[in-house]
DSSP file (Angstrom, degrees, kcal/mol; ACC not computed):
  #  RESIDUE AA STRUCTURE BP1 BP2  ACC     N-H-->O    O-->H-N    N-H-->O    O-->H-N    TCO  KAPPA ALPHA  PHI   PSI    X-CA   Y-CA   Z-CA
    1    1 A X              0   0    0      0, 0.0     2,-0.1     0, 0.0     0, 0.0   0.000 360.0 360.0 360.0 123.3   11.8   27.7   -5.7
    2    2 A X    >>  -     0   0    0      1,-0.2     3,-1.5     2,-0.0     4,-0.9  -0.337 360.0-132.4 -72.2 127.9   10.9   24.1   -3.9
    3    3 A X  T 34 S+     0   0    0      1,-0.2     4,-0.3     2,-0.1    -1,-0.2   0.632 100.6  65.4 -51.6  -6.3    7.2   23.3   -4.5
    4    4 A X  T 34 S+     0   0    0      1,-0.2     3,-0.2     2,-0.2    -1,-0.2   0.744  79.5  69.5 -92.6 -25.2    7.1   22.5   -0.6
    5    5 A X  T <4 S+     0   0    0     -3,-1.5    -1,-0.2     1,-0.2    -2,-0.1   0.750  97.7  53.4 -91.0 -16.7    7.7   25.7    0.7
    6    6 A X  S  < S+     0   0    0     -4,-0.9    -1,-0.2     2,-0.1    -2,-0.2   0.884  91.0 104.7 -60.9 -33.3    3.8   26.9   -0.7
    7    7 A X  S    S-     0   0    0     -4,-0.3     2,-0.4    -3,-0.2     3,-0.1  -0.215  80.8-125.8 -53.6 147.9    2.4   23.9    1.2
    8    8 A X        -     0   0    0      1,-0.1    -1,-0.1     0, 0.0    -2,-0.1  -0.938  41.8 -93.4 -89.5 125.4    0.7   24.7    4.4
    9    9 A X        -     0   0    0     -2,-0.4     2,-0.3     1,-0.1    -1,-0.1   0.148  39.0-124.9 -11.3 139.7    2.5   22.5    7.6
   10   10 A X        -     0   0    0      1,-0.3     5,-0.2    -3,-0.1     4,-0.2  -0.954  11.1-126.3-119.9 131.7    1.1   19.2    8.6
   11   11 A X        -     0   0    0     -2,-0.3     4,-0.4     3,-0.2    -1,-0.3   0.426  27.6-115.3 -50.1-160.2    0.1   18.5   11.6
   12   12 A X  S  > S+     0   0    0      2,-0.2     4,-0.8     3,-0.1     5,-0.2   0.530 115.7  63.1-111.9 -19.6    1.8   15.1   13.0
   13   13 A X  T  4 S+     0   0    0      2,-0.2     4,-0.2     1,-0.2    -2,-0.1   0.387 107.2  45.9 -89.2  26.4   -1.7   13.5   13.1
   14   14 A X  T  > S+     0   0    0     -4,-0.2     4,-2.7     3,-0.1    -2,-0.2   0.669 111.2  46.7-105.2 -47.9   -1.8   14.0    9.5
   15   15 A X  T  4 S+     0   0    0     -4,-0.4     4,-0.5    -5,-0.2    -2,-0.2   0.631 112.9  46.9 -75.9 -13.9    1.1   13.0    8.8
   16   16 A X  T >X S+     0   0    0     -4,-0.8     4,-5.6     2,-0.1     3,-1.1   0.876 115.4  49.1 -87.7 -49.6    1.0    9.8   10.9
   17   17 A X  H 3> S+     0   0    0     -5,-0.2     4,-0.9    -4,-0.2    -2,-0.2   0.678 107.7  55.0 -63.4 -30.4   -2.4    9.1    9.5
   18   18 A X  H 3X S+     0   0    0     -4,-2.7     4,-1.5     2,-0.2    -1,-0.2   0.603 108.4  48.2 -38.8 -46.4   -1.1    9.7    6.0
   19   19 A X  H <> S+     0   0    0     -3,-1.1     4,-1.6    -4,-0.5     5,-0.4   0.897 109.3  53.4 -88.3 -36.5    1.6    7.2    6.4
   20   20 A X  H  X S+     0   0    0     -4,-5.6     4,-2.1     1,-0.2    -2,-0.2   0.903 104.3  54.0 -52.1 -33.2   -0.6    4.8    7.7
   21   21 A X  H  X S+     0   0    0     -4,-0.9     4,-1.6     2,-0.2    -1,-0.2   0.913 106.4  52.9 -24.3 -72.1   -2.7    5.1    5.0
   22   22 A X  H  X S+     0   0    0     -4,-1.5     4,-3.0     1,-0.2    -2,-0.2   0.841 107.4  47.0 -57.3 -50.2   -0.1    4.5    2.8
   23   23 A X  H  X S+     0   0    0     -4,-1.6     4,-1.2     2,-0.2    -1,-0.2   0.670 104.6  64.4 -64.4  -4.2    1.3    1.1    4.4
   24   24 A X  H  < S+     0   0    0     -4,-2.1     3,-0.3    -5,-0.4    -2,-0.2   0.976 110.7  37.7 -51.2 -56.4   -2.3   -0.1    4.5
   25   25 A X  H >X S+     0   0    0     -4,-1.6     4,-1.0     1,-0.2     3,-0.8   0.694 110.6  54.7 -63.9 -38.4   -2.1    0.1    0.7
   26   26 A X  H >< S+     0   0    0     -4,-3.0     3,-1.6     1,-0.2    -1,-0.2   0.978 106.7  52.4 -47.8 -54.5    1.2   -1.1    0.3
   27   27 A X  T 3< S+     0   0    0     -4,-1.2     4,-0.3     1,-0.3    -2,-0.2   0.360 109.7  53.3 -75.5 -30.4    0.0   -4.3    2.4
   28   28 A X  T <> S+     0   0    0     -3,-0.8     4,-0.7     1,-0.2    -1,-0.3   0.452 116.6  40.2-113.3 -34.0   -3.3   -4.5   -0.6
   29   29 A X  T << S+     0   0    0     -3,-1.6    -2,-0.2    -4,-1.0    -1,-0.2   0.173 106.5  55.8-119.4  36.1   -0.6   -4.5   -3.3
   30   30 A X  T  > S+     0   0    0      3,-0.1     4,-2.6    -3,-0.1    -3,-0.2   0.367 111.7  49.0-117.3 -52.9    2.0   -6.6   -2.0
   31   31 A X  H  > S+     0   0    0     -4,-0.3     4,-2.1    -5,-0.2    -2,-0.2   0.869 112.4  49.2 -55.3 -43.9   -0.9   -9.4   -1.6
   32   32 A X  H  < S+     0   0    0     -4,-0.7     4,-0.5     2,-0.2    -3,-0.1   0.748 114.2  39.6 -74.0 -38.1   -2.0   -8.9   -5.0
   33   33 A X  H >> S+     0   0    0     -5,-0.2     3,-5.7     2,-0.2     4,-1.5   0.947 113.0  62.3 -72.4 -54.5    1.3   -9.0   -6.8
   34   34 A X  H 3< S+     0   0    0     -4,-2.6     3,-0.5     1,-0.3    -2,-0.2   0.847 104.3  46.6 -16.9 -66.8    2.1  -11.8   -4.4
   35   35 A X  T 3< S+     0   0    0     -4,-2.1    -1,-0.3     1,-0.2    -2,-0.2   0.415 110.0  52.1 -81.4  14.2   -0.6  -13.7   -5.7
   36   36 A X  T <4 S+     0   0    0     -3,-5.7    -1,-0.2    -4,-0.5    -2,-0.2   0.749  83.8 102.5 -94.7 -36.4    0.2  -13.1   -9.4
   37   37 A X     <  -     0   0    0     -4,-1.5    -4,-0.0    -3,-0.5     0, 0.0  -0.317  43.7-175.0 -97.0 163.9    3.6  -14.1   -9.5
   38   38 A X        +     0   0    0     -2,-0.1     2,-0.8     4,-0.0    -1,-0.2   0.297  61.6  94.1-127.7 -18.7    4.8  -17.2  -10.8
   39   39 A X     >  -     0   0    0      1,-0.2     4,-1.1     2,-0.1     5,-0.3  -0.791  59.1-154.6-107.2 118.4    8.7  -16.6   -9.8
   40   40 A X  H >> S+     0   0    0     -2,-0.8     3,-1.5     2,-0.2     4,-0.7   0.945  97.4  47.1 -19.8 -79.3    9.8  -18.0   -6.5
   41   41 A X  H 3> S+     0   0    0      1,-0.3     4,-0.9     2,-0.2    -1,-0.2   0.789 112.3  47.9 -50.3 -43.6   12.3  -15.9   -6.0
   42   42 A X  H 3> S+     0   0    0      1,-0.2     4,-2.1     2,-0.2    -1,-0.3   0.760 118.1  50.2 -72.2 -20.8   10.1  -12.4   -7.0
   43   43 A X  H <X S+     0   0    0     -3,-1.5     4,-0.6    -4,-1.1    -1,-0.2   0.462 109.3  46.9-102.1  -2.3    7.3  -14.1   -4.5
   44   44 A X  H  X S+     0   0    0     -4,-0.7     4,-1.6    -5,-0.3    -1,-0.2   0.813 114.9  44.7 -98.5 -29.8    9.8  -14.6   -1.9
   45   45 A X  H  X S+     0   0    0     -4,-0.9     4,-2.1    -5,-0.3    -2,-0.2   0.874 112.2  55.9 -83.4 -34.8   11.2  -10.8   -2.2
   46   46 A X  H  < S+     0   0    0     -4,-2.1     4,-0.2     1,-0.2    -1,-0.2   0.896 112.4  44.6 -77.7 -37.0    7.6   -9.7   -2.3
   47   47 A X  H >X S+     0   0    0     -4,-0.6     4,-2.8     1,-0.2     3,-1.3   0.922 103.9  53.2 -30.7 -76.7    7.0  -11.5    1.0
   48   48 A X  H 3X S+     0   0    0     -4,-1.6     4,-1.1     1,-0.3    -1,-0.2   0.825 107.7  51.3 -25.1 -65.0    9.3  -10.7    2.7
   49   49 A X  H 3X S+     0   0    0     -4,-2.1     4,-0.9     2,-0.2    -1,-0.3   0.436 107.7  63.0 -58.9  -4.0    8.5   -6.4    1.8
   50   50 A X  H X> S+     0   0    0     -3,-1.3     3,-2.4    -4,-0.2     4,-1.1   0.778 101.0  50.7-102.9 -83.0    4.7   -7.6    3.1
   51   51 A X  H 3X S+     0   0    0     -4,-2.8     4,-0.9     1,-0.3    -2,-0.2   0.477 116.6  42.9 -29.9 -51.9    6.5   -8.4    6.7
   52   52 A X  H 3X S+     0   0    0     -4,-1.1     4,-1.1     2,-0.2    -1,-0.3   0.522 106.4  52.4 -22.7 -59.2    7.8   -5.3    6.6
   53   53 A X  H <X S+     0   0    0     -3,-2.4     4,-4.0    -4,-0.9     5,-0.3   0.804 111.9  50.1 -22.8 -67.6    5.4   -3.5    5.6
   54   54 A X  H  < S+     0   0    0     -4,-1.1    -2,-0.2     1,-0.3     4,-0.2   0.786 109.7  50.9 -73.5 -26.2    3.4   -4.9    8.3
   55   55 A X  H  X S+     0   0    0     -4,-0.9     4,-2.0    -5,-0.4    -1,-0.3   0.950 111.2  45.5 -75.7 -27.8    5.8   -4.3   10.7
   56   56 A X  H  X S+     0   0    0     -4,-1.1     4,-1.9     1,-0.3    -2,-0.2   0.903 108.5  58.3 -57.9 -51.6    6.2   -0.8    9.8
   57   57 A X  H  X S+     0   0    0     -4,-4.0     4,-1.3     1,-0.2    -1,-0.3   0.762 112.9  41.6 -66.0  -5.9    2.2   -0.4    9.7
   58   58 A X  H  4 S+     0   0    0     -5,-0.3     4,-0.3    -4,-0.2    -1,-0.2   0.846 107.8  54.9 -92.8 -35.8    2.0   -1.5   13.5
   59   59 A X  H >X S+     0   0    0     -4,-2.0     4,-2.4     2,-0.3     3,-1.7   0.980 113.2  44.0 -80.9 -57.1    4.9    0.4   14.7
   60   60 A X  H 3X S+     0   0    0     -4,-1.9     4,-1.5     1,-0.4    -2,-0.2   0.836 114.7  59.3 -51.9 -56.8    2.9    4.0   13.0
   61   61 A X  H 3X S+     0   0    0     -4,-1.3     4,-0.7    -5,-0.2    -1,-0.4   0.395 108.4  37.0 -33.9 -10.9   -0.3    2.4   14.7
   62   62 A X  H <> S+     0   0    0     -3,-1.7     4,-3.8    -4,-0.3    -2,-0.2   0.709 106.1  61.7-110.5 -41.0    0.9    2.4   17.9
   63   63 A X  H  X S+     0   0    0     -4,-2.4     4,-0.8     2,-0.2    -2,-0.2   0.905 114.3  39.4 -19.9 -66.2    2.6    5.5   17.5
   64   64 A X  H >X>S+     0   0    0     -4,-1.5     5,-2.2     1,-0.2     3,-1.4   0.978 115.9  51.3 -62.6 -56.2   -1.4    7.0   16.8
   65   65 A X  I ><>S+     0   0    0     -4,-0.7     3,-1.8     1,-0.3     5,-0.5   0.891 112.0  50.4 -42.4 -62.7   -2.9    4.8   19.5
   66   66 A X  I 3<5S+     0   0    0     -4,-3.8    -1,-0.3     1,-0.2    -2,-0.2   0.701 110.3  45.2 -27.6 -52.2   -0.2    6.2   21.6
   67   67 A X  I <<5S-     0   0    0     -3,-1.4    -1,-0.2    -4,-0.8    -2,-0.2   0.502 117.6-102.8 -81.0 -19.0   -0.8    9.8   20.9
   68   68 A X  I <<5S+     0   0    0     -3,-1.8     3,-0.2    -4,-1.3    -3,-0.2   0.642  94.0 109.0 107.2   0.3   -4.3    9.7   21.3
   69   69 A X  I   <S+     0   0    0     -5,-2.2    -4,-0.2     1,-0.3    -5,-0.1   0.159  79.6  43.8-123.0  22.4   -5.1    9.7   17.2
   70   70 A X  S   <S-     0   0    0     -5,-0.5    -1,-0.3    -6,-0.5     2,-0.2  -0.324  75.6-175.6-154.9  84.6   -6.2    6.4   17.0
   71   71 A X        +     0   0    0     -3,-0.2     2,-0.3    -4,-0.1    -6,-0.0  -0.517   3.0 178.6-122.3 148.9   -8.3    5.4   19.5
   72   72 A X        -     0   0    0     -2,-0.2     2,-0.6    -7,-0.1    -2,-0.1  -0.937  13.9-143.7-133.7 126.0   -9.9    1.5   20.1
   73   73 A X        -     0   0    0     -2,-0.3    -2,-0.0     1,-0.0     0, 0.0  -0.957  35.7 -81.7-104.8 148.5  -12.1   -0.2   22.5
   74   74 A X        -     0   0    0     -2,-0.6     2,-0.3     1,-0.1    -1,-0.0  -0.102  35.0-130.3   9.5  92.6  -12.1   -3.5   23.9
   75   75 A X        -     0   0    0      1,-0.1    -1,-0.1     4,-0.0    -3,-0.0  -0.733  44.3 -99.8 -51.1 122.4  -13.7   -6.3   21.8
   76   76 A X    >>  -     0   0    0     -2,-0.3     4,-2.7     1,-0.1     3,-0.5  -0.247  26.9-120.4 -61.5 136.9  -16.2   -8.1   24.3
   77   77 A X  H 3> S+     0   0    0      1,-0.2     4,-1.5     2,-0.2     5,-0.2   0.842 114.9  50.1 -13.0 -87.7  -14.5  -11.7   25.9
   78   78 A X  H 3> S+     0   0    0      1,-0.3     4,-4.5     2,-0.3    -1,-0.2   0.700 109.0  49.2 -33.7 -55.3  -17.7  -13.7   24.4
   79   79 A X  H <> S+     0   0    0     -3,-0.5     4,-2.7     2,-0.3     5,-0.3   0.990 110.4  50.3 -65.6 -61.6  -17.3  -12.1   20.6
   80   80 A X  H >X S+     0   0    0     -4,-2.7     4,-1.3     2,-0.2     3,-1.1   0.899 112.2  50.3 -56.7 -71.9  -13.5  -12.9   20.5
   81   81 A X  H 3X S+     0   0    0     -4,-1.5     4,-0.8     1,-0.2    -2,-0.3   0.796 110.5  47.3 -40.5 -41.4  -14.6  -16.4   21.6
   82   82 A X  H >X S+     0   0    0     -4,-4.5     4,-0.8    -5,-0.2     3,-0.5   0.898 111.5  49.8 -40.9 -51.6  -17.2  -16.4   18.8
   83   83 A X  H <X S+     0   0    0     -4,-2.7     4,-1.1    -3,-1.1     3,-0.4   0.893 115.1  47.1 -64.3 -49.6  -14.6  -15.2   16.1
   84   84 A X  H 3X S+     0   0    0     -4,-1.3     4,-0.5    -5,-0.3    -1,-0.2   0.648 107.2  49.9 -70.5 -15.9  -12.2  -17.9   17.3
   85   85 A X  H << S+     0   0    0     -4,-0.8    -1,-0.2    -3,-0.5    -2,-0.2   0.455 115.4  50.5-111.0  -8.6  -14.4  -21.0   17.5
   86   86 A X  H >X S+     0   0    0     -4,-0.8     4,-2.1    -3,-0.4     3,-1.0   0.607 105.2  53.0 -77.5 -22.1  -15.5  -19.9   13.7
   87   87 A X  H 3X S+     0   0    0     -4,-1.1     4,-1.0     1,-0.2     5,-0.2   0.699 111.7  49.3 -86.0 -27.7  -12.3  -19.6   12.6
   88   88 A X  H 3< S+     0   0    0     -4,-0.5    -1,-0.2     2,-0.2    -2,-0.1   0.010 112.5  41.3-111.9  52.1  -11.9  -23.0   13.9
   89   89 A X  H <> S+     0   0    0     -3,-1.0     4,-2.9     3,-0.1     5,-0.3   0.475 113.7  53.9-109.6 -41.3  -14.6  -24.6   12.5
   90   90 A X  H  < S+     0   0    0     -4,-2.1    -2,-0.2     2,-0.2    -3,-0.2   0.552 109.6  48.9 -44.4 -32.5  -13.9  -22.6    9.1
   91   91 A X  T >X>S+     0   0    0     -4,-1.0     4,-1.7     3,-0.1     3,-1.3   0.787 118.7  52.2-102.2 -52.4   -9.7  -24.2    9.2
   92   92 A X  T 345S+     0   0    0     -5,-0.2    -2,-0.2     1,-0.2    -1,-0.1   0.888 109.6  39.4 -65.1 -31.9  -11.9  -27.6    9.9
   93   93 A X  T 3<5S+     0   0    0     -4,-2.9    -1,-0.2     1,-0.1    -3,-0.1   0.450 126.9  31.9 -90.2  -4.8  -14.1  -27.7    7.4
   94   94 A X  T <45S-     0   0    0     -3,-1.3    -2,-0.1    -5,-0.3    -3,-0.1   0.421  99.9-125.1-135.2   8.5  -11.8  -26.3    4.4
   95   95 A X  T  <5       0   0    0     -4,-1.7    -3,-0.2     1,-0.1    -4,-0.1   0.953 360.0 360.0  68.5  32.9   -8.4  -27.9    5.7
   96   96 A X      <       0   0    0     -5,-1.2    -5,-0.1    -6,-0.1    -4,-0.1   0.588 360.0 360.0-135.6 360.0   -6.5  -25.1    5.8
């Protein structure tokens, strides 16, 4: 007998919200290995699965947004101009 068939159905905003869940966290250990490893090649592969990842986590956001199960407002004009004019003082002041 498959263990699945005991499970009670889950809804599709569970299950969306589930996977998102899950690339968030991929996204958190993909950065962190990233930044341990020492081998080009493994830092290049690991990259790469972060893009991926990230595209995957947008495409399952958008999905929710879509559906109504992930809902957003507006950031005001002024505060995204604040955020951006720290971020470029912050890229001036540490060269990156």
């Amino acid at each position: 007998m498959s263990t699945f068939t005991n499970r009670p159905n889950m809804s599709e905003q569970e299950i969306l919200t589930d996977l998102l869940s899950s690339e968030k966290q991929l996204m958190k250990e993909y950065a962190s290995d990233m930044s341990e490893a020492s081998c080009a090649n493994l830092r290049g592969l690991l990259a790469n699965n972060m893009v991926e990842c990230s595209t995957d986590q947008l495409a399952i956001f958008e999905q929710m947004q879509m559906r109504g199960f992930y809902k957003t407002k507006q950031a005001p004009k002024n505060e995204v101009e604040t955020a951006k004019q720290d971020m470029t003082t912050l890229r001036q002041q540490t060269g990156f």
